[in-house]
C-alpha positions as a Python dict, from the first residue, in 0.01 Angstrom:
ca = {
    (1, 'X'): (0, 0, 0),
    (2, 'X'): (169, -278, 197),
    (3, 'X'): (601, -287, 96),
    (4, 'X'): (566, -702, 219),
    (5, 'X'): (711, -925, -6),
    (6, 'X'): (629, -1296, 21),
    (7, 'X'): (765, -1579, -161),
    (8, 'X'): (698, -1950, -179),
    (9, 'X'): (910, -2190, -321),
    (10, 'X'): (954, -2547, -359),
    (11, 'X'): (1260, -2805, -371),
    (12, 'X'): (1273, -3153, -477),
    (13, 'X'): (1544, -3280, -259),
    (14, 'X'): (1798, -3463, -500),
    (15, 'X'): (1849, -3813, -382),
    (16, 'X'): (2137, -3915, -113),
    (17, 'X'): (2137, -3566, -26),
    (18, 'X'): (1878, -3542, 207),
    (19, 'X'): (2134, -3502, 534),
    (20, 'X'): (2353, -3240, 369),
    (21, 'X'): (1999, -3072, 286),
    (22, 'X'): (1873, -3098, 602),
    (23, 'X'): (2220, -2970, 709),
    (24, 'X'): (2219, -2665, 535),
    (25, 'X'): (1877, -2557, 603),
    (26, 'X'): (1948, -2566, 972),
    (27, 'X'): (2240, -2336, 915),
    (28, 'X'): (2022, -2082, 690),
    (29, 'X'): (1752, -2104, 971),
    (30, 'X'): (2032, -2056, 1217),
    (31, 'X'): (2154, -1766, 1069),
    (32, 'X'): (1799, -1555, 959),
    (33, 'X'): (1590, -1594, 1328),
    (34, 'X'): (1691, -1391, 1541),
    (35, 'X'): (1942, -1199, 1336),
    (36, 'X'): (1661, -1061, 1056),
    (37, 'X'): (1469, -830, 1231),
    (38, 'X'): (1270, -720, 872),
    (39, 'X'): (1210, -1138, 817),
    (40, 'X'): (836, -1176, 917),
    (41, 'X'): (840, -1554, 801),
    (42, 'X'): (1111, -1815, 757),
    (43, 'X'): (897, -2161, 771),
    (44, 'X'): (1045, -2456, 593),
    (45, 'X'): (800, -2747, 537),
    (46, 'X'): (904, -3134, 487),
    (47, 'X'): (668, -3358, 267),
    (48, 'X'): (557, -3679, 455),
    (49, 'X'): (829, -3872, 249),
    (50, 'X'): (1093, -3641, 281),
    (51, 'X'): (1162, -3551, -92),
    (52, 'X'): (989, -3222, -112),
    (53, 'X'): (1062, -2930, 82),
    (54, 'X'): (852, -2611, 79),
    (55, 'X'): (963, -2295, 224),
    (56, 'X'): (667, -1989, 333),
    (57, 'X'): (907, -1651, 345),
    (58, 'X'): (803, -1297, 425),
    (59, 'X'): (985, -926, 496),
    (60, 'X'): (905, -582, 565),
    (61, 'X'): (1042, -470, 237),
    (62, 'X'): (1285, -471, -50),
    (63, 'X'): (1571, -395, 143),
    (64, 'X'): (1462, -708, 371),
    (65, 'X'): (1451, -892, 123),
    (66, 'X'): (1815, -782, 8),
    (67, 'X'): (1963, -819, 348),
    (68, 'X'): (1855, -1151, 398),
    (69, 'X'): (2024, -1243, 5),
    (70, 'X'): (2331, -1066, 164),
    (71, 'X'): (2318, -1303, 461),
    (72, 'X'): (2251, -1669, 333),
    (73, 'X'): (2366, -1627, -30),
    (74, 'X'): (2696, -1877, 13),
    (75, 'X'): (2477, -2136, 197),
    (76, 'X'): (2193, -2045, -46),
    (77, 'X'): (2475, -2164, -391),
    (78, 'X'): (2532, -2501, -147),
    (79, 'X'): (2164, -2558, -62),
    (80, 'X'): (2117, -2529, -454),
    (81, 'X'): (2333, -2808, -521),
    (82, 'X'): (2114, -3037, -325),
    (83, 'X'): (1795, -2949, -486),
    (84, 'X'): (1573, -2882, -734),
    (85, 'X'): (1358, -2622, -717),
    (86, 'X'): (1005, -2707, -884),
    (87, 'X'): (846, -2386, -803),
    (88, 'X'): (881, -2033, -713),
    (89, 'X'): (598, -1786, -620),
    (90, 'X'): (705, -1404, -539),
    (91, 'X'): (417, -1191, -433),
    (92, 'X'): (406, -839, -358),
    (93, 'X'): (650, -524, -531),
    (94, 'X'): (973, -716, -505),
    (95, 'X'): (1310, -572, -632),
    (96, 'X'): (1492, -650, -972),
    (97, 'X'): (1725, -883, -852),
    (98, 'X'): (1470, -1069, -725),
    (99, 'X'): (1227, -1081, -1012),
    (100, 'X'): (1541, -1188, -1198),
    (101, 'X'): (1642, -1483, -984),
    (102, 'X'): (1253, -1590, -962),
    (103, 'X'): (1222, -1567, -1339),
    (104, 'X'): (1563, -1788, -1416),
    (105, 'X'): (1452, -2043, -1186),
    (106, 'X'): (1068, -2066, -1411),
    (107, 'X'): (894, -1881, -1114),
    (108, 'X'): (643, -1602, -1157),
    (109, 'X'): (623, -1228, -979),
    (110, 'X'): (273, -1117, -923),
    (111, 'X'): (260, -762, -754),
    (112, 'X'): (45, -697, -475),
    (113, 'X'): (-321, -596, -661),
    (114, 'X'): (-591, -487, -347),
    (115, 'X'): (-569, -491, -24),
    (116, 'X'): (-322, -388, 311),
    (117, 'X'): (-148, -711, 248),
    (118, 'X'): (-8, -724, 573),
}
């Protein structure tokens, strides 16, 4: 069965802080390609008016997952600060820390069910 672990979340972007959001995101981007080899997916999408951002992420594993925490976590408190997040979806056997932070935040965990899931 397939270790991936796939989340999708989405941020309302809290007004007059669209630059610094924008800002910080291309730092976080910045810092994962290239530098994450077990980061499949690190697409950020921008609503047509700018307001909502959705973000498509995928890694190899847990321990992707945690290395890419270790990595962004400062810029992740900042990007925080600038947002709200409206929704988080975590798909696949994710770690504890994970299902804790997407559980705080009013997202759901659903573990990978059929399937390679590659």
């Amino acid at each position: 069965m397939s270790k991936v672990i796939r989340i999708v979340a989405e941020m309302s972007i809290n007004d007059g802080q669209d630059k610094e959001f924008e800002r910080l995101v291309t730092e976080m981007v910045g810092k994962v390609v290239g530098n994450e080899p077990g980061t499949l997916d690190y697409g950020w999408y921008l609503s047509a008016d700018g307001r909502t951002c959705t973000i498509v992420e995928a890694y190899q594993d847990g321990d992707a997952l945690m290395t890419h925490m270790a990595n962004i976590g400062a810029l992740f408190q900042s990007l925080m600060e600038n947002c709200q997040v409206t929704r988080v979806n975590v798909y696949g056997n994710a770690p504890d820390e994970l299902i804790g932070m997407a559980q705080s935040m009013g997202g759901t965990v659903t573990p990978l069910w059929q399937g390679p899931g590659v």
